[in-house]
C-alpha positions as a Markdown table, in Angstrom:
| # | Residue | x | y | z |
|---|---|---|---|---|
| 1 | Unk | 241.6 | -131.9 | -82.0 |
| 2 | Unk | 243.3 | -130.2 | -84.9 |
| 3 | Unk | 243.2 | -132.3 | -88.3 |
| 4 | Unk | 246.5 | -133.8 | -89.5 |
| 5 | Unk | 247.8 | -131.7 | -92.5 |
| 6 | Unk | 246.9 | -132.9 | -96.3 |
| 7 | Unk | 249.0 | -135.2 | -97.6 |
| 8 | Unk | 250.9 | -133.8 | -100.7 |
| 9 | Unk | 250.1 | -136.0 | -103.5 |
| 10 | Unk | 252.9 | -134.5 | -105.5 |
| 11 | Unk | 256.2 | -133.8 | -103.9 |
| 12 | Unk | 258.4 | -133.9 | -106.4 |
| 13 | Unk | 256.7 | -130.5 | -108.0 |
| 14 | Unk | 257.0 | -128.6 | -104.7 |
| 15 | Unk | 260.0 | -128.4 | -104.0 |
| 16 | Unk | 262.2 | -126.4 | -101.8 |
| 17 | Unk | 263.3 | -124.1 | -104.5 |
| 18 | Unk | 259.6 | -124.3 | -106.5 |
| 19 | Unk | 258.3 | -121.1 | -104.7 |
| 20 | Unk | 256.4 | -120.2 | -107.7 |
| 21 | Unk | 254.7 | -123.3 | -107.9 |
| 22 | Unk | 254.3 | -123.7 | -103.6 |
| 23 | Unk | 252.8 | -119.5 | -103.6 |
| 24 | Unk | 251.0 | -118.2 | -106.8 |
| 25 | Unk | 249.7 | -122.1 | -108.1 |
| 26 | Unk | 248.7 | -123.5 | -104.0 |
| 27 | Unk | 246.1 | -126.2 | -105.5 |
| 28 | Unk | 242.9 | -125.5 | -103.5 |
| 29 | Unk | 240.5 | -125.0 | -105.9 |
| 30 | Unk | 236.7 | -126.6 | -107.1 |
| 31 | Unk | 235.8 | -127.1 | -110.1 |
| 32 | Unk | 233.7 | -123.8 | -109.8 |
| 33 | Unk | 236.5 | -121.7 | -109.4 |
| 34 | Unk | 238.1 | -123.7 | -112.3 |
| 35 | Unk | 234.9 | -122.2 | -114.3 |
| 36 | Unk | 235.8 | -118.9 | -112.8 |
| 37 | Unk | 239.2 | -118.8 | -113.9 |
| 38 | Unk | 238.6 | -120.5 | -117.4 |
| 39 | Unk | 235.8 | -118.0 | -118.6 |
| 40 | Unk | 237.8 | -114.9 | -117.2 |
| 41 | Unk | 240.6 | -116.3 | -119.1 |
| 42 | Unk | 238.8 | -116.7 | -122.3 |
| 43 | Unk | 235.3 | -114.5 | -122.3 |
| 44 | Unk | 236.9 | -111.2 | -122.1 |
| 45 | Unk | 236.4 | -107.8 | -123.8 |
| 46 | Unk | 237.9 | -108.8 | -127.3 |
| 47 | Unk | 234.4 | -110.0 | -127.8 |
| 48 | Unk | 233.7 | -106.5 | -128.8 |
| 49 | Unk | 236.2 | -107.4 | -131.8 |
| 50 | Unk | 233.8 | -110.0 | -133.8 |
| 51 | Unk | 231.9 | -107.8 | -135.6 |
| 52 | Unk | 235.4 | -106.4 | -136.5 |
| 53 | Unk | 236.1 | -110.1 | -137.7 |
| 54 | Unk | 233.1 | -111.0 | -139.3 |
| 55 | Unk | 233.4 | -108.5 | -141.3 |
| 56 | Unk | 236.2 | -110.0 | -143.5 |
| 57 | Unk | 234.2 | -113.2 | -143.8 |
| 58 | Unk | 230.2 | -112.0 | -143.6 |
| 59 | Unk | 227.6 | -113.5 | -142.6 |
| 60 | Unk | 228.2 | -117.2 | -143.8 |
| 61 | Unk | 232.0 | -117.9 | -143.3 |
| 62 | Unk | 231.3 | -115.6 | -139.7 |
| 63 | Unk | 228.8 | -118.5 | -138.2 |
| 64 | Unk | 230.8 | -121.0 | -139.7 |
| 65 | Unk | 234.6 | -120.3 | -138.0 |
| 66 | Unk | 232.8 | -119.1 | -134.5 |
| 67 | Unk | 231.1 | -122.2 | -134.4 |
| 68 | Unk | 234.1 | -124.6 | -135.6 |
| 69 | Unk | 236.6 | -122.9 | -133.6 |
| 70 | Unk | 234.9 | -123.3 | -130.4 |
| 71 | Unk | 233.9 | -126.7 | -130.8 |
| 72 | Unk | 237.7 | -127.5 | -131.7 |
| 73 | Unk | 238.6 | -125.0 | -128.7 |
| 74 | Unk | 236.7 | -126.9 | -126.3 |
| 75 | Unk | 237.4 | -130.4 | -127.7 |
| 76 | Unk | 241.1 | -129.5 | -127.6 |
| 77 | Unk | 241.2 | -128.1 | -124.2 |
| 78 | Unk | 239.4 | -131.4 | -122.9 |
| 79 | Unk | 242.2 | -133.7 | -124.6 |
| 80 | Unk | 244.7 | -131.3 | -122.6 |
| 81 | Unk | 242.7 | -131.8 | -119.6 |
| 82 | Unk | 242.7 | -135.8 | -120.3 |
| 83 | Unk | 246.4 | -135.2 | -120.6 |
| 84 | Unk | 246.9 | -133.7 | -117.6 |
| 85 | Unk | 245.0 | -135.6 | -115.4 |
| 86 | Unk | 247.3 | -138.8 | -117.1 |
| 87 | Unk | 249.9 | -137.5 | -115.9 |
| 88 | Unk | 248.6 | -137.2 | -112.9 |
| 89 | Unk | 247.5 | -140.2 | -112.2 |
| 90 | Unk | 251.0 | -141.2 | -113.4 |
| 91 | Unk | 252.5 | -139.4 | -110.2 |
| 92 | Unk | 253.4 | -136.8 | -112.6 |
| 93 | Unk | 251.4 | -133.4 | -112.1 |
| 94 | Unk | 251.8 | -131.0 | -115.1 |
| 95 | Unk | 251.4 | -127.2 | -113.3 |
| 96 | Unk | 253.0 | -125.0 | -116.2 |
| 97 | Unk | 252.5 | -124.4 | -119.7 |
| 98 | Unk | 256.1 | -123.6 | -120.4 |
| 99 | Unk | 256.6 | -127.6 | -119.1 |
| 100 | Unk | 254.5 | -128.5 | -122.2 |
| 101 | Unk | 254.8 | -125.4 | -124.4 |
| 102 | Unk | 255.5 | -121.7 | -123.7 |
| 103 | Unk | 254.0 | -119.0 | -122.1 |
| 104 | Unk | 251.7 | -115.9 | -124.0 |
| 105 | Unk | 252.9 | -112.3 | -123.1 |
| 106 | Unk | 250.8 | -110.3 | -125.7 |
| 107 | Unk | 247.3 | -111.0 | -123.9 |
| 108 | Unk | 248.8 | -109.2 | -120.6 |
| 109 | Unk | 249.5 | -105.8 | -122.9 |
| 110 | Unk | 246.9 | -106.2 | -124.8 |
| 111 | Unk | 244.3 | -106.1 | -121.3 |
| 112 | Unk | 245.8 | -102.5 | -120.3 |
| 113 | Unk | 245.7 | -101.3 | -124.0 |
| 114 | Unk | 242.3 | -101.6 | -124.0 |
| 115 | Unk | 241.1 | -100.8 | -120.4 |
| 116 | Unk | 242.9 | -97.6 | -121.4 |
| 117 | Unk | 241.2 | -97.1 | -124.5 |
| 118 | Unk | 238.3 | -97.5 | -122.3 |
| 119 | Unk | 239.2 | -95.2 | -120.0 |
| 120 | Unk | 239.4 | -92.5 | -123.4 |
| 121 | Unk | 236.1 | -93.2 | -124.5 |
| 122 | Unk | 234.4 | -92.5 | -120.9 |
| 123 | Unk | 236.4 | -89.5 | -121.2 |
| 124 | Unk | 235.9 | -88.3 | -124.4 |
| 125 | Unk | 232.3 | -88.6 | -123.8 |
| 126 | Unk | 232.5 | -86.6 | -120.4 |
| 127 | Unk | 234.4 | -83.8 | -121.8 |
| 128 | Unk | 234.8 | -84.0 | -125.6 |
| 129 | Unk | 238.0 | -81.1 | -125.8 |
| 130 | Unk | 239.6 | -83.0 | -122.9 |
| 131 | Unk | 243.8 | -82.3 | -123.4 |
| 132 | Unk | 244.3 | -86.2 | -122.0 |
| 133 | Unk | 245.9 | -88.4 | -124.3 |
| 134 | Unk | 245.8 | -92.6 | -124.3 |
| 135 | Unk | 249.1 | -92.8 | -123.0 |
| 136 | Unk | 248.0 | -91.3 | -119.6 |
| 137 | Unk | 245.0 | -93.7 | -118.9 |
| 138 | Unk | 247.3 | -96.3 | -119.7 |
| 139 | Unk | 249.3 | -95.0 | -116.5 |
| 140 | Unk | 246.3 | -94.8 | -114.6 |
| 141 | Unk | 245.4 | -98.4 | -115.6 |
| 142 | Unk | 249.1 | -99.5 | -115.0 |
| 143 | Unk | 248.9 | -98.3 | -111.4 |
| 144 | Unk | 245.9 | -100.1 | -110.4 |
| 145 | Unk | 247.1 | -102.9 | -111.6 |
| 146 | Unk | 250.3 | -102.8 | -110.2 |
| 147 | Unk | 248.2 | -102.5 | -106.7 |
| 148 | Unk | 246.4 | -105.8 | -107.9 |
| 149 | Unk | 249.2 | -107.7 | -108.5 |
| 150 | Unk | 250.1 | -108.3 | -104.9 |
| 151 | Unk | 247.3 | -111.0 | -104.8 |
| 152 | Unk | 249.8 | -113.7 | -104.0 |
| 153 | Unk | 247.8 | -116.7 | -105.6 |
| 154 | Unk | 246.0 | -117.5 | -108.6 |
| 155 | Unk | 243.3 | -119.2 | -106.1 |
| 156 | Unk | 242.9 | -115.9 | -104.5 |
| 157 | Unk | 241.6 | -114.5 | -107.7 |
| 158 | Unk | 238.9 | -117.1 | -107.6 |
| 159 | Unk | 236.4 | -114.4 | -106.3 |
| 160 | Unk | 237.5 | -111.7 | -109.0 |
| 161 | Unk | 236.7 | -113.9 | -111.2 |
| 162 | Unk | 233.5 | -114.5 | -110.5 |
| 163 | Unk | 233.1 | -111.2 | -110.7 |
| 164 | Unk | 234.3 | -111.2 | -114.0 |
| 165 | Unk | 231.9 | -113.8 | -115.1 |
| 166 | Unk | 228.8 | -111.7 | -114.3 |
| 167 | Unk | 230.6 | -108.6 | -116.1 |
| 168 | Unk | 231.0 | -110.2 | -119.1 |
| 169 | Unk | 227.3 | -110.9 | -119.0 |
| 170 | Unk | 226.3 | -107.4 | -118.0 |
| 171 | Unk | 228.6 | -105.7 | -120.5 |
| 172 | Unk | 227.4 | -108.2 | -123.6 |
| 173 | Unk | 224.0 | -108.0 | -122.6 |
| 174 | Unk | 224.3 | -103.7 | -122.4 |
| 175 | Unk | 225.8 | -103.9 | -125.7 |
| 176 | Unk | 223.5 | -106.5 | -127.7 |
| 177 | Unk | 220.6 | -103.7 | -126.2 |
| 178 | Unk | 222.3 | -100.8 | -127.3 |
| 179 | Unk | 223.1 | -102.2 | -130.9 |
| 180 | Unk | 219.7 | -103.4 | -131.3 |
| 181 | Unk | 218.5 | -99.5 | -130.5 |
| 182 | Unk | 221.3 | -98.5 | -132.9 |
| 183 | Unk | 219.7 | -100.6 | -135.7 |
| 184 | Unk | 216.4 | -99.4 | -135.4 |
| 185 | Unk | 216.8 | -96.0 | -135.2 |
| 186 | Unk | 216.3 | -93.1 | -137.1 |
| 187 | Unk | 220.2 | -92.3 | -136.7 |
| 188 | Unk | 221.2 | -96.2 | -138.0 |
| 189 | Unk | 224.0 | -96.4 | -139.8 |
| 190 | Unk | 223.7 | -97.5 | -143.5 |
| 191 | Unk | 224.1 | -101.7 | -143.6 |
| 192 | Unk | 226.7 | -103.1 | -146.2 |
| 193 | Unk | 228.1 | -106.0 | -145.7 |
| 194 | Unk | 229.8 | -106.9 | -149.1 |
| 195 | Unk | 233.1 | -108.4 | -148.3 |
| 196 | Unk | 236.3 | -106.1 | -150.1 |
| 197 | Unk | 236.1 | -106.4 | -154.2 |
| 198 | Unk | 240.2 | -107.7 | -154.4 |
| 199 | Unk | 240.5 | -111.6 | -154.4 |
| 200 | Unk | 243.8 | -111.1 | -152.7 |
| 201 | Unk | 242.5 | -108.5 | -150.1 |
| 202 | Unk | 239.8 | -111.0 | -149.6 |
| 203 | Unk | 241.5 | -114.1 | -149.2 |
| 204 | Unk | 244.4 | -112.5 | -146.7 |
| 205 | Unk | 241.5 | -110.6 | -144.4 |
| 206 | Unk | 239.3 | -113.7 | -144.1 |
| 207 | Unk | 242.6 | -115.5 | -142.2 |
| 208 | Unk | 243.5 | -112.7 | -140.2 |
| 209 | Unk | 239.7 | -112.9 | -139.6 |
| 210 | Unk | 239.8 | -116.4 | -138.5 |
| 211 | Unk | 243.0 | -115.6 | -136.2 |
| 212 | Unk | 241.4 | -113.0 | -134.6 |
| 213 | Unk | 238.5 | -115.2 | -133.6 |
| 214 | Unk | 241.1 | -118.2 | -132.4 |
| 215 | Unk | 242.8 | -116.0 | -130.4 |
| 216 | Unk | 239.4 | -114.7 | -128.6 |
| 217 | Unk | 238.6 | -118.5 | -128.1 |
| 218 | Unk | 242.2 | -119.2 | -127.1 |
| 219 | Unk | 243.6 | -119.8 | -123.4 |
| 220 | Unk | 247.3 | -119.9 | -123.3 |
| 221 | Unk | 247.4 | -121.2 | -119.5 |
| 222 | Unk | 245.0 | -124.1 | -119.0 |
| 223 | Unk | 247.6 | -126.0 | -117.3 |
| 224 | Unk | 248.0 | -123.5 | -114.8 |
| 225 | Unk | 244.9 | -123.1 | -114.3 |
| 226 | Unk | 244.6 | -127.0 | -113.6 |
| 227 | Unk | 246.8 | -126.8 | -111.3 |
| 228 | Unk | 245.2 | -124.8 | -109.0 |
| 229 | Unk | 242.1 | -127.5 | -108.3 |
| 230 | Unk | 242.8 | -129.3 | -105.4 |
| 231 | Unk | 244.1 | -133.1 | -106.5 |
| 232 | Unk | 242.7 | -135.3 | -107.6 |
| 233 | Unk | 241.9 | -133.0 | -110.6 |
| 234 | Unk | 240.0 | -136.1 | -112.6 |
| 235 | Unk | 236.3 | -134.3 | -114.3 |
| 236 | Unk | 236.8 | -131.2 | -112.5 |
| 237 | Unk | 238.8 | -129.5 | -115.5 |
| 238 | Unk | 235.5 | -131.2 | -118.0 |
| 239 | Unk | 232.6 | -129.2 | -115.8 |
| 240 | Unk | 234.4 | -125.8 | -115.4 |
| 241 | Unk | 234.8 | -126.0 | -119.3 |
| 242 | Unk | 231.2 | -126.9 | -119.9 |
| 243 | Unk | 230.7 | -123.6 | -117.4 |
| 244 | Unk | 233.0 | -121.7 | -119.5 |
| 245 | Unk | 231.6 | -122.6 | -122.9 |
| 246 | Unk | 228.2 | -122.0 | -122.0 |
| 247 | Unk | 229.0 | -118.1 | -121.0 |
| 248 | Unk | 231.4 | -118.1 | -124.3 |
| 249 | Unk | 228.9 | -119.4 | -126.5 |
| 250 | Unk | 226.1 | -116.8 | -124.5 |
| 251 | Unk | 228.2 | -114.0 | -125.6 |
| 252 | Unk | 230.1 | -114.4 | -128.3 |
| 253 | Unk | 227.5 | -115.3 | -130.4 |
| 254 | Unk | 225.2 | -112.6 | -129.3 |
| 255 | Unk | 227.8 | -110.2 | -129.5 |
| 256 | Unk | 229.0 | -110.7 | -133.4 |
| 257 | Unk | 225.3 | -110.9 | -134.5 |
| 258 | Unk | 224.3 | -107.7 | -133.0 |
| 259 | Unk | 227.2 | -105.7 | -133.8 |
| 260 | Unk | 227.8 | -107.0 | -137.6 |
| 261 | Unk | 224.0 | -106.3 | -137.9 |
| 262 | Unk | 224.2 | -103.0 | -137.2 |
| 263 | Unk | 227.6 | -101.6 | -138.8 |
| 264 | Unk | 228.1 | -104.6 | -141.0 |
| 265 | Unk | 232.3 | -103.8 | -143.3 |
| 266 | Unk | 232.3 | -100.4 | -140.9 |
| 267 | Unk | 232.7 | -102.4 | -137.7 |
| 268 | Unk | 235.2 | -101.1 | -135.3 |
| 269 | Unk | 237.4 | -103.4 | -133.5 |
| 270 | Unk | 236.2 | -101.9 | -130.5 |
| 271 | Unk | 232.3 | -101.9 | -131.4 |
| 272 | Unk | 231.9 | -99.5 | -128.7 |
| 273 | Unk | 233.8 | -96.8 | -130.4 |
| 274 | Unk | 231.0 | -97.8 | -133.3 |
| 275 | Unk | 228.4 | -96.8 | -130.9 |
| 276 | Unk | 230.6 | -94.0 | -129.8 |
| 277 | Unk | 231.2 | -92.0 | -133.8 |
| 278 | Unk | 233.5 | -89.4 | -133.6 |
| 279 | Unk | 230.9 | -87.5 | -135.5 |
| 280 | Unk | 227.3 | -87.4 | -135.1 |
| 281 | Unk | 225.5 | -88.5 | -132.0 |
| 282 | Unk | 226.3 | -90.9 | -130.0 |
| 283 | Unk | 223.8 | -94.1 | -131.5 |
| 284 | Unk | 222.8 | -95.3 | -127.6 |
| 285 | Unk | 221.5 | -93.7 | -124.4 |
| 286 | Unk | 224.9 | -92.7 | -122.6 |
| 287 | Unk | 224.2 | -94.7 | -119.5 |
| 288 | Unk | 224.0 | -97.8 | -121.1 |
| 289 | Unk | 227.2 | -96.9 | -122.8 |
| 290 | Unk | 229.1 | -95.8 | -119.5 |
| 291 | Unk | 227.7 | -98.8 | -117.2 |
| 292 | Unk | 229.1 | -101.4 | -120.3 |
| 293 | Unk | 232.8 | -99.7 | -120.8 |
| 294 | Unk | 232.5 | -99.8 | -116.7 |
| 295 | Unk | 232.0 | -103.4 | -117.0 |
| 296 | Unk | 234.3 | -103.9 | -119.5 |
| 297 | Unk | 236.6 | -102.1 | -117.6 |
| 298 | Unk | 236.7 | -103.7 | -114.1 |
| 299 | Unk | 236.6 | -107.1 | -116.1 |
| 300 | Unk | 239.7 | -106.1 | -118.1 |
| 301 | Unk | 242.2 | -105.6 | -114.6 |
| 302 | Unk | 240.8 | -109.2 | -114.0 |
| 303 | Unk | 241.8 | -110.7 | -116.9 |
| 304 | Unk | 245.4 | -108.7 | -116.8 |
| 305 | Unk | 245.8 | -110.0 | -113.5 |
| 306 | Unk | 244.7 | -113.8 | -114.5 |
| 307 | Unk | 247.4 | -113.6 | -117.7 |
| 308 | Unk | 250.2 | -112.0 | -115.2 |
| 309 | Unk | 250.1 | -115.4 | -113.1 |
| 310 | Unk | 251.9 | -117.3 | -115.5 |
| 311 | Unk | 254.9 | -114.4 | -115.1 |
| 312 | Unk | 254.6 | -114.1 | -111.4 |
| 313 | Unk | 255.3 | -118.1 | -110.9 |
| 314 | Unk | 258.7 | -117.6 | -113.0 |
| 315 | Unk | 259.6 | -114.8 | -111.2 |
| 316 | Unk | 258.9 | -116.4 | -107.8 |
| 317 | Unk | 259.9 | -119.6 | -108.6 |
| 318 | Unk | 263.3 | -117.6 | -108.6 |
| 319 | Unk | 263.2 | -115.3 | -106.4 |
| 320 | Unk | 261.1 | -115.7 | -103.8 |
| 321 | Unk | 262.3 | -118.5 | -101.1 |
| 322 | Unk | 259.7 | -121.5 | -100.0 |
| 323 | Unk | 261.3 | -122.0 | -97.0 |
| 324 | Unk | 259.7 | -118.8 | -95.5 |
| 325 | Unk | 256.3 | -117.4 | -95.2 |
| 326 | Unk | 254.0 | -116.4 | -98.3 |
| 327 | Unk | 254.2 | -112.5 | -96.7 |
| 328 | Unk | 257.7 | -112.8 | -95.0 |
| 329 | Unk | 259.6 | -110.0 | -95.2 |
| 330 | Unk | 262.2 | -112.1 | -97.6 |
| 331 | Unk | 259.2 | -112.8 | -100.2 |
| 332 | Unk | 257.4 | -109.9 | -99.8 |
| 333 | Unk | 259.6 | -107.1 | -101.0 |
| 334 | Unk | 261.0 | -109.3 | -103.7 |
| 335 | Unk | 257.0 | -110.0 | -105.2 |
| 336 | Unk | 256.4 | -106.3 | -104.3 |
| 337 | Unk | 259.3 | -104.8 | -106.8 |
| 338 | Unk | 259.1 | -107.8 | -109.5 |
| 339 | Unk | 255.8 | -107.4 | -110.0 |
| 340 | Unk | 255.4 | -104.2 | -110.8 |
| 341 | Unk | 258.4 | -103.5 | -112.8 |
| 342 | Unk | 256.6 | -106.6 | -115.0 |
| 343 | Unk | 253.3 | -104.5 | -114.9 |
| 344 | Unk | 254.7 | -101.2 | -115.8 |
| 345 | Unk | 256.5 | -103.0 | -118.7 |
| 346 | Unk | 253.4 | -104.3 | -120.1 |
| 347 | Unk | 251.8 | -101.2 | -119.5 |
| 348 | Unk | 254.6 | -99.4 | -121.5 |
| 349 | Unk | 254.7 | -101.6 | -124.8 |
| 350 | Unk | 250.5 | -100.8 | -124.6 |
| 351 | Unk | 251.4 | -96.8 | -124.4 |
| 352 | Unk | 253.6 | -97.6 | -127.2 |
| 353 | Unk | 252.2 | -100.1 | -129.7 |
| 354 | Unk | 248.6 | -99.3 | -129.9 |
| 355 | Unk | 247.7 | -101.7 | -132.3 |
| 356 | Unk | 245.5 | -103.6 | -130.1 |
| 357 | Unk | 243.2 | -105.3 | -133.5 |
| 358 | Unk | 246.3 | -105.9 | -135.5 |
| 359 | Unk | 248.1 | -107.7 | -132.5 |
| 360 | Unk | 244.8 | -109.5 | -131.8 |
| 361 | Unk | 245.5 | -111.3 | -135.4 |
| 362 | Unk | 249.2 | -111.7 | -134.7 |
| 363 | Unk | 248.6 | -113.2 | -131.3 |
| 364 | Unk | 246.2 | -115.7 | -132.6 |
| 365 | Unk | 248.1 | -116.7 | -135.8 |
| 366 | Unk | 251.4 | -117.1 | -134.4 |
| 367 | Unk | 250.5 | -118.3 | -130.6 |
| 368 | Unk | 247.0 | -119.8 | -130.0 |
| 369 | Unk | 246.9 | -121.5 | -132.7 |
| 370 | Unk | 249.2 | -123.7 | -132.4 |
| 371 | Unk | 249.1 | -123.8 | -128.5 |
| 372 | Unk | 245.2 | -124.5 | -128.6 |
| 373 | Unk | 244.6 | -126.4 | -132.3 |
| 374 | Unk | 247.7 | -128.3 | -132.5 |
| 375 | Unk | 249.9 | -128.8 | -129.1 |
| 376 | Unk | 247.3 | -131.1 | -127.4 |
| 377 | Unk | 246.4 | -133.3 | -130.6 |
| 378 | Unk | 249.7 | -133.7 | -130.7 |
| 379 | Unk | 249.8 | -134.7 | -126.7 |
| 380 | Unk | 247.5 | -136.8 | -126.9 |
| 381 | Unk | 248.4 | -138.8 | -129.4 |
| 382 | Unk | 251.8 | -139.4 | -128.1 |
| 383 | Unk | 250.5 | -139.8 | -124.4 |
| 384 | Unk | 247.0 | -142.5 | -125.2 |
| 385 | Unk | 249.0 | -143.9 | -128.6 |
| 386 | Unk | 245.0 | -144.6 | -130.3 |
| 387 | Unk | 245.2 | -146.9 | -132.9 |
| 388 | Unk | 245.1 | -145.6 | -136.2 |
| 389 | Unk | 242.1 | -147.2 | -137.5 |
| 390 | Unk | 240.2 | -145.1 | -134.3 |
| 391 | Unk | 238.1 | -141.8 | -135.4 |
| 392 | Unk | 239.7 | -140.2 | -132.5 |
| 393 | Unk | 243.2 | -140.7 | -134.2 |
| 394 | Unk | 242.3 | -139.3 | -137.6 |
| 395 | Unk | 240.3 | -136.1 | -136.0 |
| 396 | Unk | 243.2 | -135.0 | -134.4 |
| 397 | Unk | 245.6 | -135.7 | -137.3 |
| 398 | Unk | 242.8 | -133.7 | -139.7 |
| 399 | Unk | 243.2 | -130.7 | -137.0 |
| 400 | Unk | 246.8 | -130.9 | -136.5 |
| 401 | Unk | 247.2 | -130.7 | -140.4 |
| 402 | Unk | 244.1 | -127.9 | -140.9 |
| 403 | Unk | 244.9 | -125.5 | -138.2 |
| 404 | Unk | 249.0 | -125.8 | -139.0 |
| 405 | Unk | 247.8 | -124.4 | -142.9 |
| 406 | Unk | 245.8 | -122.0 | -141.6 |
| 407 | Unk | 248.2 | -120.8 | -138.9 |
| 408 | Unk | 250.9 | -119.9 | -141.3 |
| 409 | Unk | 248.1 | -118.2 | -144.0 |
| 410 | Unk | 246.9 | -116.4 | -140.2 |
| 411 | Unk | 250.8 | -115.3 | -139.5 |
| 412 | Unk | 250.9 | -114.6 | -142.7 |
| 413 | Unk | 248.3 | -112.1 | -143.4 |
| 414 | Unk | 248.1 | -110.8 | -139.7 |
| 415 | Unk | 251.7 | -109.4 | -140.2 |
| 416 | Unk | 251.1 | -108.2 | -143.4 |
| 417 | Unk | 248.2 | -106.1 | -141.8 |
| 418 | Unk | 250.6 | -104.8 | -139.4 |
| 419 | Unk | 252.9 | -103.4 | -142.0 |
| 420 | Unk | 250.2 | -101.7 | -144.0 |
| 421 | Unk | 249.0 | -100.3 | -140.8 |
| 422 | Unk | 252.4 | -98.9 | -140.1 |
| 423 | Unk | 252.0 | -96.0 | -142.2 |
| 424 | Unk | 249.2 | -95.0 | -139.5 |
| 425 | Unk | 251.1 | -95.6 | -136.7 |
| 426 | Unk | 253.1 | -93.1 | -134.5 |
| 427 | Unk | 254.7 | -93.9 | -131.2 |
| 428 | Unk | 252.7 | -93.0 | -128.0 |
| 429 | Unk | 249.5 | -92.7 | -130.2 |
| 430 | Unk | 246.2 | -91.7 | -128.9 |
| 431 | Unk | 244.4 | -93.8 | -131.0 |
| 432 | Unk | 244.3 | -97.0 | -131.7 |
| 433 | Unk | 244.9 | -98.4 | -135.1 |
| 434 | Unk | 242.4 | -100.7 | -137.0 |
């Protein structure tokens, strides 16, 4: 005998019109696949920017904001979990960031930038005269992702990202190894890691520094993400961060000690064009090299396609109709043209503004910041009201007060790298500007 359908615990969110919230976030999910989306979200390729961080702050100052902003990361993502699963319990289910806050384009672009520039390198090693430009393997990435972006859920991705999980191992692990033999080479690069001799120049590269690194810990779409465990959602959001925190912590930290090691204030902001110099040999066996921009490659359409979910449930919420099928003819072509004129745009500002280390700064300064080091102290506050002579209360008042400073010093000095790097910068570049 067939079992009665689940009960929907929450209505009022799905309703008639809600397509995007009925098709792309269906809540189905464990809190595995929660850990799945969560570390694809978060443990990415801009790993292979820290040593391109640290190097505004050294050694010191390097271990000191990695550490602090993950602990704050993760402590502020639990309070918007806790949030969340209030609400909940409230009858009120929370499934969009853009209900609490306001969505993140940049990281979408910034995911095809690089698994373009990735595509180059591969190339450029292959066949160093080679005519092809960055522009055109951002069309090549642009098409497979536009192929990818039919997956109609953001629980279908759950496999993908577990995929991505062990890529971001294998790639970290491949470059950690091939720094390490870059180090002790005969060929090693010569170490400096003095910090630059202008207090000013200092000061303003140690915050876009620090933005860099929030916006590698930062996860514009936790909400969403929430919404696609199956209710109730109460501890399942606290283990798939634990699972999450344990790869970021893995890799980030193995990744900026190993690459600021090694190239020290000359560290790319893609360390693999460090291991990759333009001149000279390259400074680790080529198969290590290839199999890690592979990695970092096939992780890169996942996390395009886990940032694009947040766009597709706007676009479906109005266009798509609920009352029909997921793959009726009536939602299919719709899904079919919006999302790939939203890929091809994303995959046209990349072509365009390849200034994937500057915008890393911007993004983090001006967006995860304050979505990831302010927004839920705020929430919570307002939403549990502790009293004021509680520790909790004053931790989040001391982070709400610290991270706004040192999101407008972040904005600040981010954009004014962008406009000394304009100078460098020519439309349709093939090369990206550091």
């Amino acid at each position: 005998m067939a079992e009665p359908p689940e009960r929907d615990p929450f209505p009022e969110f799905r309703l008639d019109s809600d397509a995007g919230a009925t098709f792309v976030l269906e809540s189905k999910g464990k809190w595995w696949h929660a850990g799945f989306h969560l570390t694809t979200a978060i443990v990415g390729p801009t790993i292979l920017t820290l040593p391109y961080a640290f190097r505004g702050l050294g050694w010191g100052l390097g271990f000191l904001c990695l550490t602090v902003l993950g602990c704050v990361t993760f402590y502020s993502y639990y309070l918007m979990s806790k949030v969340l699963e209030h609400c909940e319990k409230a009858g009120r289910r929370h499934i969009r960031f853009r209900e609490l806050a306001a969505d993140v384009l940049g990281v979408g672009i910034g995911a095809i930038l690089l698994a373009g520039e990735c595509l180059k390198i591969m190339y450029e090693n292959l066949s160093p005269n080679g005519s092809l430009k960055l522009y055109e393997f951002i069309a090549m990435v642009t098409v497979v992702m536009i192929v990818l972006s039919q997956l109609p859920s953001f629980h279908s991705l759950r496999h993908i990202n577990f995929a991505s999980l062990i890529l971001c191992l294998g790639y970290t692990f491949l470059m950690v190894g091939a720094c390490i033999n870059a180090g002790l080479s005969k060929n090693a690069p010569p170490r400096d890691y003095s910090l630059d001799p202008s207090g000013s120049s200092r000061v303003f590269s140690a915050f876009t520094s620090i933005s860099i690194i929030a916006a590698i810990f930062g996860n514009g779409i936790l909400p969403e993400i929430q919404a696609t465990l199956a209710p109730p959602a109460t501890g399942k959001m606290v283990k798939g961060l634990l699972m999450c925190y344990t790869v970021a912590f893995l890799t980030f930290y193995s990744a900026a000690v190993s690459g600021y090691w090694v190239f020290g204030n000359k560290s790319n902001s893609n360390i693999l064009k460090s291991l990759m110099p333009d001149e000279g040999p390259s400074l680790a066996p080529t198969i290590v090299l290839g199999l890690a921009v592979v990695f970092v490659l096939l992780q890169l359409l996942a996390i395009g396609l886990v940032y694009s979910q947040v766009a597709y449930e706007i676009m479906e919420k109005q266009s798509a109709d609920v009352k029909q099928g997921m793959f009726s003819k009536r939602n299919l072509i719709p899904r079919l043209i919006l999302r790939s004129l939203y890929v091809i745009f994303c995959g046209f500002m990349a072509a365009m503004l390849p200034f994937f280390g500057d915008i890393s700064g911007v993004v983090g300064a001006i967006g995860f910041i304050p979505l990831d080091f302010i927004f839920p102290m705020l929430l919570y506050n307002t939403t549990y009201k502790p009293s004021r002579s509680t520790l909790t209360y004053w931790i989040n008042l001391s982070i709400i007060i610290v991270f706004t400073g040192v999101g407008i010093m972040g904005s600040f000095s981010s954009i004014r790298k962008l406009v000394l790097d304009a100078n460098k910068f020519k439309l349709f570049s093939s090369d990206v500007v550091d």
